[in-house]
Legacy VTK file of the C-alpha trace (Angstrom):
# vtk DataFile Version 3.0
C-alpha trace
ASCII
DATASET POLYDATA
POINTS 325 float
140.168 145.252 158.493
138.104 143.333 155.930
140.790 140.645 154.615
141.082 137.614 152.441
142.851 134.153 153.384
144.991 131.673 150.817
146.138 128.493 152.532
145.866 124.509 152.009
147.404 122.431 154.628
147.570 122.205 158.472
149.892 124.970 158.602
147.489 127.365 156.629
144.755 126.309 158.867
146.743 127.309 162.052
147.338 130.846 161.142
143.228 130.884 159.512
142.673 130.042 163.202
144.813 132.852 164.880
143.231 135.385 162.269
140.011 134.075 163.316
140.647 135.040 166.870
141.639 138.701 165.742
139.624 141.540 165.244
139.847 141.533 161.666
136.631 140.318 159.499
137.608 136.935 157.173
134.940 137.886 154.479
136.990 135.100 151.732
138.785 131.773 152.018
140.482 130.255 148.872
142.454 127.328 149.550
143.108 124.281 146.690
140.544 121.919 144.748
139.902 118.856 146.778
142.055 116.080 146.193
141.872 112.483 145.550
143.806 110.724 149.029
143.918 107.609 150.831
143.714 103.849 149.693
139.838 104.616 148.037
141.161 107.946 146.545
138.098 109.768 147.365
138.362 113.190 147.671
139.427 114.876 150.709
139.379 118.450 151.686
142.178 120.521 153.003
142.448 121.492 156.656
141.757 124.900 155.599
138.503 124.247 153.855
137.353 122.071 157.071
138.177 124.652 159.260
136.412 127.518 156.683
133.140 125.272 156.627
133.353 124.747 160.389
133.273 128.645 160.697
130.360 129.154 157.934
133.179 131.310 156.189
132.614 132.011 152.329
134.862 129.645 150.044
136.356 129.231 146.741
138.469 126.703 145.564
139.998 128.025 141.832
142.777 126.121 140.037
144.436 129.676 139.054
143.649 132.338 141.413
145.553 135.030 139.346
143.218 136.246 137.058
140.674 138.962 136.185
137.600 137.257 137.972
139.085 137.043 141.173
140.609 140.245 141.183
136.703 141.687 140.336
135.835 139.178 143.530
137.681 140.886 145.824
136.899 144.623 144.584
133.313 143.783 145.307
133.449 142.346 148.464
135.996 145.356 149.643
138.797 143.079 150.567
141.600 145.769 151.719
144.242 142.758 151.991
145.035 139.352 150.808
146.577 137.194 153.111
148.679 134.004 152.257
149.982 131.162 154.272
151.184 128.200 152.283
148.344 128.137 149.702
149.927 126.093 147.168
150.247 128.384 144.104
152.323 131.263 142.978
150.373 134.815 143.116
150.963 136.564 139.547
149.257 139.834 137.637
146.728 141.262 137.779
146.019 140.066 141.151
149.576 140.907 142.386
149.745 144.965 142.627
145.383 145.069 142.951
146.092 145.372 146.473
148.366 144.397 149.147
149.580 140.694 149.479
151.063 139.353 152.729
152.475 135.562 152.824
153.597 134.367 156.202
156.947 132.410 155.326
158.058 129.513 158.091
161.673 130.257 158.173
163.751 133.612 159.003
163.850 135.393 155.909
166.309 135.397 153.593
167.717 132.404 154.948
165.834 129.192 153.383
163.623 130.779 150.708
161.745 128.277 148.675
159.870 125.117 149.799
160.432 123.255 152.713
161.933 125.317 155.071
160.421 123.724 158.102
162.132 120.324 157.202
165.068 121.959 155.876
166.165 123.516 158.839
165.907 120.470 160.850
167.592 118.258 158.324
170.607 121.274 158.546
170.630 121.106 162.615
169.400 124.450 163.254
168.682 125.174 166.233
166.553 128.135 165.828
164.082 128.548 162.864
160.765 131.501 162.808
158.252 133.298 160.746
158.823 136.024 158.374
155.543 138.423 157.695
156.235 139.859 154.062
155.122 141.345 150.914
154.816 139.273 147.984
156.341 140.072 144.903
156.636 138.624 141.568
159.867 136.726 142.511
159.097 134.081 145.353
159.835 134.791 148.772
162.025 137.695 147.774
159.158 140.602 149.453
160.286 143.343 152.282
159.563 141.850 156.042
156.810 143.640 158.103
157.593 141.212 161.203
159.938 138.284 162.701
159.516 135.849 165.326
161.810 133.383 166.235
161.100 129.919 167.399
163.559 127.328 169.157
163.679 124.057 167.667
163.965 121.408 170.832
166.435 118.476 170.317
162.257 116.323 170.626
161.183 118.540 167.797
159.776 116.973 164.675
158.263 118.814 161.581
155.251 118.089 163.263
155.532 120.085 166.595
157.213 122.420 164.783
154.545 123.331 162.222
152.293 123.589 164.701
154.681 125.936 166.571
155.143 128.043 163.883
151.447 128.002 162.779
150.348 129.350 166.290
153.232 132.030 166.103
152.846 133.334 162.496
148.813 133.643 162.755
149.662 135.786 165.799
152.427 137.868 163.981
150.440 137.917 160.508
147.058 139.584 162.526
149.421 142.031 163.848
151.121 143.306 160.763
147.721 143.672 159.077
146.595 145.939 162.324
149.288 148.422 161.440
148.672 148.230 157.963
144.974 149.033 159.140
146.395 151.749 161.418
148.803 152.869 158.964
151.675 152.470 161.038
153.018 148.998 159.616
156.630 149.514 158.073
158.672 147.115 156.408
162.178 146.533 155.282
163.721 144.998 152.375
165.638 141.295 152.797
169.894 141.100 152.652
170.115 139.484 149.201
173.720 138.278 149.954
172.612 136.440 153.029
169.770 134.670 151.096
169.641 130.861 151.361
167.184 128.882 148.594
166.037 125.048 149.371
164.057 123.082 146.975
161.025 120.961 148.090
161.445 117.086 149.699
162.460 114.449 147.190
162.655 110.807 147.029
166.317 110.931 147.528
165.775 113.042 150.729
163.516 110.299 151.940
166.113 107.201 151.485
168.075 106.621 154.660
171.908 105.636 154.111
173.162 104.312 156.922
176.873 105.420 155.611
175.756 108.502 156.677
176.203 109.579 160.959
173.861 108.976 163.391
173.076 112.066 164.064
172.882 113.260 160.392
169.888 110.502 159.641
168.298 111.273 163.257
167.460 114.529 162.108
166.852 113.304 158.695
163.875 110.880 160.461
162.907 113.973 162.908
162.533 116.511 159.516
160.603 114.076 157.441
158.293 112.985 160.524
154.930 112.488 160.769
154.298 113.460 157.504
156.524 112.279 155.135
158.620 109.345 156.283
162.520 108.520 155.709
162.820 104.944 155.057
164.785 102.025 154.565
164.483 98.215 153.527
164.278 95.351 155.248
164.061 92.161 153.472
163.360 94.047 150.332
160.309 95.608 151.973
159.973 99.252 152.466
159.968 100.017 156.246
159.389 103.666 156.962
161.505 105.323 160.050
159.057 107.325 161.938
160.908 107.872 165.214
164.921 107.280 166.004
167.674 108.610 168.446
171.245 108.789 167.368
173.380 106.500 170.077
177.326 106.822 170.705
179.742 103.882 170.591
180.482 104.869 174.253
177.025 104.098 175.082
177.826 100.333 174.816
179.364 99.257 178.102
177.252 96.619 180.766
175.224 99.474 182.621
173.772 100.942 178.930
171.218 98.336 178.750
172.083 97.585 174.852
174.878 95.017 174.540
176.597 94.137 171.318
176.746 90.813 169.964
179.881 89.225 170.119
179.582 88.569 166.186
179.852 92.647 165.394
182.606 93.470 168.412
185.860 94.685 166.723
184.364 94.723 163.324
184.447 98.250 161.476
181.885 100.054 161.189
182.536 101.733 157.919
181.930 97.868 156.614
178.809 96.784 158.282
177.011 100.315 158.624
172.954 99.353 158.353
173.990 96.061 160.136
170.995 95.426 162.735
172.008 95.204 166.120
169.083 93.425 168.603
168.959 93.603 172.187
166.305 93.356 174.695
163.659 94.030 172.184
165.539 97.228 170.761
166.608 97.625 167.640
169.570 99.766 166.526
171.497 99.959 163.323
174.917 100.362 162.734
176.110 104.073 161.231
178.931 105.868 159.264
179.849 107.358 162.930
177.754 105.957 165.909
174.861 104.409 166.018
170.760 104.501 165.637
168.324 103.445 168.078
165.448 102.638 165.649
162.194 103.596 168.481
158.846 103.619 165.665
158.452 102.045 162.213
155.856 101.433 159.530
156.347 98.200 157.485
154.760 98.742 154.047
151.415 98.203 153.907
150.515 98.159 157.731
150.155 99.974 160.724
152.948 102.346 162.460
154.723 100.425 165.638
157.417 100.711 168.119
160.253 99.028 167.657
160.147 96.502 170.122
155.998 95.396 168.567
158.343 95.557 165.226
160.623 92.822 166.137
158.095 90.531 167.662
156.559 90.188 164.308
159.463 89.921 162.241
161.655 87.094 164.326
164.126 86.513 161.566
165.199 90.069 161.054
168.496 89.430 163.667
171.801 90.933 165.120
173.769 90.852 161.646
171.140 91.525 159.427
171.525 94.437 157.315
169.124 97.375 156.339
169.441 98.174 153.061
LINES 1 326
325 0 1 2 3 4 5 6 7 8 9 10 11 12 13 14 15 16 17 18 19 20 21 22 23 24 25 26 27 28 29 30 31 32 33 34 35 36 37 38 39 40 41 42 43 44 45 46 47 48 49 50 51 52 53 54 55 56 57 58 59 60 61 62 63 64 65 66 67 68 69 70 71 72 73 74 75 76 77 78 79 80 81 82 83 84 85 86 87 88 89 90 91 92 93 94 95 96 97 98 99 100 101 102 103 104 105 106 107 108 109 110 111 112 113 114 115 116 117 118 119 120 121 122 123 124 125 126 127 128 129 130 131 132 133 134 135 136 137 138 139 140 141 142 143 144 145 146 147 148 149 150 151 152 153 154 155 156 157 158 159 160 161 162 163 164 165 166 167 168 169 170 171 172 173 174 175 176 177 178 179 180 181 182 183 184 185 186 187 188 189 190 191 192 193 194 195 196 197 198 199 200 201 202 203 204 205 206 207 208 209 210 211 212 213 214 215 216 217 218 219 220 221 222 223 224 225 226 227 228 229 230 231 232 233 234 235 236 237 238 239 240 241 242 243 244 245 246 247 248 249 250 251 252 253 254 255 256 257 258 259 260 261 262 263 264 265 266 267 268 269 270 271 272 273 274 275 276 277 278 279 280 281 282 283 284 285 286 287 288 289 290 291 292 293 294 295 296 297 298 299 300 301 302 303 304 305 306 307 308 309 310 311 312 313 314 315 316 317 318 319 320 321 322 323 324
C-alpha cells in the first residue's frame, strides 16, 4: 500500500522505522519545521526527519498540514493512507475525510486520551500501558480502534524504555492494520465513552518534587519525567534535576541495610523534616511524607548529569540535616 507518514520525535521515528521494514511503500514524510535547541539555539531536526533523510525518503516540513495544497499533494502522488504517530499538530478539513487517517496512540484507548500518556501512566502506577491503532476524527483521540497491544511497564521502566517499547510495538501493530485495510479485511470498533480517561500535557508543577509527598509517589514521579524531562528540586537555591531515584522504607534502616541514620534525625517526625538530606557512605537519601528516597543520579544546573555519590563529592557542605527545598 502506497502510504504517507506524520511524526516528530523519537517515538514517531520508531514506528517510521517498523513501517520501513513492512511491505508497504513510504512515498511522503511530513514531520515539524526544524527547531531552534541547545545552548547555541541552532536548528536541529527531528528524529523523524534524520531518519527520512537517512532513507532518501521524500520530505515536507509545513507549519499547517490541513489545507488544500497538501490534500492536492497526496492525490497526486496516490497516497491511499495517511499515517500519524505523534506529529505534533491536530489533523482538520479538508485533509480529514480526503482519505483515511490512522494515528497510533501510546496508551490503551479510551483510557488516557490527550497528551502524555506515556508519563501519565507511570506517574498513576500503572502497571500495564499499550498502543491503540485508530481512526482520526475531528475530536482528538476519540476515533474507532483497528488494533491493541498491551505492554508491561517493569518496576526499572522509565519514559524512556518505555517509548521505545511502545515505538517498536505500535510500528508493528500500525503496518498491520494498514495490510487489512489494503486487503480489505481491517475492521474497527468504536471506544467506551464512559470509560474514557483525558490527561493534559507535562507542566512545571508536574516537574517540582515535594518531598511531603511518599516515596513511592515522587519515585515514579522521577521514573515518568526521566530522561527527557527531569523532576527537580533545590539545593542551596540551585536547581538540581532528579534523574534517577528508588523509594526506601523506614524498615530498611537497621545495621545490615548499609544506610544508617544520623543520630541528629532518629526519633524526629518525619512529617516535620520531609526533604531533610540524609548522608551515608556516599549515598544520598531524602526524607519523605511516608518513607524515604534514595537519590541514585542528578544534574546540578548548568552541568553535567552524575550519580549521587560523584554529587556529594563536589558539594561537601550539602550534609545529614540539610534540607531540599
Amino acid at each position: 500500500m502506497k502510504i504517507a507518514f506524520a511524526g516528530t520525535p523519537q517515538f514517531g521515528a520508531l514506528v517510521l522505522g517498523a513501517l520501513l521494514h513492512s511491505r508497504h511503500d513510504v512515498a511522503l514524510v511530513f514531520t515539524q519545521p526544524d527547531r531552534p535547541a541547545g545552548r547555541g539555539r541552532a536548528l536541529r531536526q527531528s528524529p523523524v526527519k534524520q531518519l527520512a533523510v537517512r532513507e532518501g525518503l521524500r520530505v515536507e516540513q509545513p507549519e499547517r498540514i490541513s489545507t488544500p495544497e497538501y490534500v492536492e499533494e497526496l492525490r497526486s502522488l496516490g497516497i491511499e493512507a495517511l499515517t500519524v504517530a505523534a506529529f505534533g499538530q491536530i489533523l482538520k478539513a479538508p485533509l480529514l475525510g480526503g482519505l483515511p487517517c490512522i494515528n497510533v496512540h501510546a496508551s490503551l484507548l479510551p483510557r488516557y486520551r490527550g497528551a502524555a500518556p506515556i508519563e501519565r501512566a507511570i506517574m498513576a502506577g500503572e502497571k500495564v500501558t499499550g498502543v491503540s491503532i485508530m481512526d482520526i476524527t475531528p475530536k482528538v483521540d476519540t476515533g474507532a480502534v483497528y488494533l491493541q497491544r498491551q505492554i508491561a511497564i517493569a518496576d526499572e521502566d522509565d519514559a524512556g524504555s518505555m517509548y521505545l517499547k511502545l515505538g517498536k510495538a505500535g510500528g508493528e501493530a500500525l503496518a498491520e492494520v494498514i495490510s487489512g485495510i489494503e486487503s480489505g479485511t481491517a475492521s474497527s470498533q468504536p471506544q467506551e465513552e464512559n470509560a474514557a480517561t483525558y490527561v493534559e500535557k507535562i507542566t512545571a508543577a508536574d516537574m517540582e518534587i515535594s518531598w511531603r509527598d511518599p516515596a513511592e509517589k515522587i519515585a515514579l514521579q522521577v521514573r515518568a519525567l526521566s530522561p527527557h524531562i527531569g523532576a527537580y528540586t533545590n539545593a542551596d537555591s540551585r536547581r538540581l534535576k532528579v534523574w534517577r531515584a528508588k523509594a526506601v522504607e523506614a524498615e530498611a534502616f537497621d545495621t545490615e541495610s548499609g544506610y544508617g541514620v544520623p543520630s541528629k534525625l532518629s526519633g524526629t517526625s518525619k512529617k516535620q523534616v520531609s526533604g531533610s538530606v540524609i548522608v551515608s557512605r556516599q549515598r544520598l537519601l531524602v526524607v519523605c511524607g511516608t518513607g524515604f528516597i534514595e537519590i541514585l543520579e542528578v544534574q546540578p544546573e548548568g552541568k553535567r548529569r552524575m550519580t549521587a555519590s560523584e554529587f556529594l563529592r563536589g558539594h561537601r557542605r550539602l550534609e545529614s540535616g540539610n534540607r531540599l527545598e
